[in-house]
N, C-alpha and C positions, 0 to 999 in steps of 0.2 A: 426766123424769129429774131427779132430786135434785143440789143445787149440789155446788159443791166442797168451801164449806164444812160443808152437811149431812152430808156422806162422811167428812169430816176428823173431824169430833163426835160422829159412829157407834163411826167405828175406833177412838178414841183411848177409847171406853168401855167397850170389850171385854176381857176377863180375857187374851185374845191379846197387846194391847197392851202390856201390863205386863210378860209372857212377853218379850216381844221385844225390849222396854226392859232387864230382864234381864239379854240377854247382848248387847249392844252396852254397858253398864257393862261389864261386863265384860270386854269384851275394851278398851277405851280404859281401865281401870285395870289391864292387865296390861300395854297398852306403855306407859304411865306407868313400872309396877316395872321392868319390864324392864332400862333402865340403871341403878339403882340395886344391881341385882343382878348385872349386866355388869362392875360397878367396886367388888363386894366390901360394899355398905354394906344391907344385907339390911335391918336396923332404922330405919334413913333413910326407907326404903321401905316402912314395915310398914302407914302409911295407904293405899298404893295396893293393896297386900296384899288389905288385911280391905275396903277396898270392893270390889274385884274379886268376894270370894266373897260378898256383901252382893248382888252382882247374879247371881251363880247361884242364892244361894239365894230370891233373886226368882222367878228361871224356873223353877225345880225345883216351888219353893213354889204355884206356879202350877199347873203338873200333876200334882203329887201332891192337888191340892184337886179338880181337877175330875175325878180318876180315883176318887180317896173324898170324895164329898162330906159323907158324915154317916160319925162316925167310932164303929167299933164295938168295945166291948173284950171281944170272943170270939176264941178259936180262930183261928177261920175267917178273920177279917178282917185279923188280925193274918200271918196266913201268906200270905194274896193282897197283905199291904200291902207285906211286905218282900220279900218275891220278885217284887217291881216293881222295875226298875232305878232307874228316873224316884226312886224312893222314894231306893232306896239311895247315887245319886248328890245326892241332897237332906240327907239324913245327914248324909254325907260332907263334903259343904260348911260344912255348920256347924259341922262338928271342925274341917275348916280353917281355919276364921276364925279359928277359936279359938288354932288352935295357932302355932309359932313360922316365921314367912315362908319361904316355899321356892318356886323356879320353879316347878321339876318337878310339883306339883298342880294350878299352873292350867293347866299344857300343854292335857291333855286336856280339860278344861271348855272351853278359849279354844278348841279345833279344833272340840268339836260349838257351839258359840257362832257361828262362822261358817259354818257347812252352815245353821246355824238361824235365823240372822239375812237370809242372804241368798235363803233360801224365802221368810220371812215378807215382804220386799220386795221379790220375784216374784209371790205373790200376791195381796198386801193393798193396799200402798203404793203400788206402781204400777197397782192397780186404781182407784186415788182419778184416775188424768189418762186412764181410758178415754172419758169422756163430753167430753175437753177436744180440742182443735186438735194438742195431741203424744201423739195415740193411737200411731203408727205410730215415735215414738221410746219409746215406751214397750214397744210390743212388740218391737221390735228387743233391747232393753235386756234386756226378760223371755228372750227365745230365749237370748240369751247364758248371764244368770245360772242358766239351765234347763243351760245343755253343759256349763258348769263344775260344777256340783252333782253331776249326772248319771256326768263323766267322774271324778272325783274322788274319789266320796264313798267308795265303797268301798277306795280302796288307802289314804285315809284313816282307815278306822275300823282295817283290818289295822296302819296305824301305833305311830294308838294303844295298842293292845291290844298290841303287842309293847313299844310305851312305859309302859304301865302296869307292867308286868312288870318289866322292867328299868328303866328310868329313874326313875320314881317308887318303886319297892321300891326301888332301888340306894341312891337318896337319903335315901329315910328308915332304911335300916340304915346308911348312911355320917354321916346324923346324928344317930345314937344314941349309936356307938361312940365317936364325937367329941364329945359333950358339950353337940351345936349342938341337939339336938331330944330328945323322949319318945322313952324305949325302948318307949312304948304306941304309937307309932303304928305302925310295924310289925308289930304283934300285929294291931291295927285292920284293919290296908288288907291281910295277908294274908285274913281273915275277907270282908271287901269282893269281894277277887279268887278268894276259891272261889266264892262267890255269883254274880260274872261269870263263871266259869267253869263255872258248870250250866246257864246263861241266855243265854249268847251267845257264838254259834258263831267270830265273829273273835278272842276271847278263848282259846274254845278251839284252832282255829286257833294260836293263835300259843305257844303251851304246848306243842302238839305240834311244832312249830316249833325253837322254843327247845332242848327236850330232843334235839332231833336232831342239833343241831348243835353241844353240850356233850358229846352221846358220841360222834360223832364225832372234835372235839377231845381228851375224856379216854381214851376206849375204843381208838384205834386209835391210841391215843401211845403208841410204846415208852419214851419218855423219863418216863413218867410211872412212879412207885415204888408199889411193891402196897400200898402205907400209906395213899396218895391215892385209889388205885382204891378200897378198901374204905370209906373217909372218903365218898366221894362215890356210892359203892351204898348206903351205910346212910343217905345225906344224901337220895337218891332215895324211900329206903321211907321214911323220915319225911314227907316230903311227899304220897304217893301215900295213907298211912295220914290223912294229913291230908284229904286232898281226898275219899277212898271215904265221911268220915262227910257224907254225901251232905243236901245243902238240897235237899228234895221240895217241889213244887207241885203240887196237888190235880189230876189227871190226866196228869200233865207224865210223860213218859220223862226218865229220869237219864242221860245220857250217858256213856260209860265213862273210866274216868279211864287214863291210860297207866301202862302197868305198867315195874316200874324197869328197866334193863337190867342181863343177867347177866353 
């Protein structure tokens, strides 16, 4: 069996490494921002910011390489490259670097950051002390970060996805109108969330979600003025119109998009 240090000098030379390097920046440059952003100084903070997405777009960068490794400018390639999520949350990263500090984007990066961080030290990290004397706290350690992962991950990504939606749209249409951000990014990140929205079912999920409980509140409110109802039927088929002109992948079924209510 190979030292400890041979294992260390393996791991640390793998394109994984670098992945998982990635989003552990990542998330230790997001609780950096964090109180800068807690006490109003957004710009104070804008170095922890742009490294935060500096180690997304580490990880992203990472597997958007090893998913195309040779890059093709056809058609074809072009249409498998962007209808990858890994791709378009790689994108996205690097608009946000660019663009002006906001919590609400790295939310979702910092939540899959630790589902991702905490595999890759379930099976890699704690694989380096299997041949050592704390085999048995190491797998005690790994059972753990296996229940948490396991019990988690899913109400986690349903979070997201309804965070996406609201919380990240919320903020970047609340910092457009405000003066604080690009009126382009909200054009961007709806474009982004149709894309999650052909691709993945917690996204969609949470869009049917959402609109149920907007008609709800709007449709069964007598208090509400036929001005608004119409404001928000015609604000429904602009969205649904939006969403039918449909991002196809080369065998993929298109899922149906929800139709507005009457």
């Amino acid at each position: 069996m190979s030292s400890l240090g041979e294992r260390i000098q393996t791991l640390v030379k793998g394109p994984q490494f670098a992945w998982w390097v990635g989003h552990v920046v990542l998330l230790i440059c997001t609780l950096f921002y964090l109180p800068y952003w807690l006490t109003f100084r957004y710009s104070a903070g804008a170095h922890w910011y742009t490294r935060a997405f500096l180690g997304a777009i580490l990880s992203y960068g990472v597997v958007v390489y090893k998913s195309f490794p040779e890059i093709q400018f056809n058609a074809q390639f072009l249409q498998a490259a962007f209808t990858e999520e890994n791709t378009l949350y790689f994108l996205m990263a690097i608009y946000w670097w660019r663009s002006t500090p906001m919590l609400a984007p790295l939310i979702p990066y910092a939540v899959f950051a630790i589902f991702n961080a905490l595999t890759y030290v379930r099976t890699n990290i704690l694989a380096l002390v299997s041949g050592d004397a704390n085999t048995a706290q190491a797998s005690s350690l790994s059972k753990t970060i296996e229940s948490i992962v396991d019990n988690n991950h899913n109400v986690a990504m349903s979070a997201v996805a309804i965070f996406e939606i609201v919380g990240v749209m919320g903020s970047l249409i609340l910092g457009a109108l405000t003066f604080q951000s690009s009126f382009l990014s909200p054009i961007v990140y709806a474009f982004f969330l149709r894309f999650r929205y052909f691709f993945n079912p917690h996204t969609r999920s949470a869009f049917t979600l959402l609109q149920a409980r907007l008609d709800g509140l709007v449709l069964n409110n007598p208090k509400v003025p036929p001005q608004a109802l119409k404001a928000y039927s015609m604000a429904q088929r602009a969205l649904v119109q939006f969403g039918r002109a449909a991002v196809q992948q080369p065998g993929a079924q298109v899922p149906p998009v929800p139709a507005p209510a009457q």
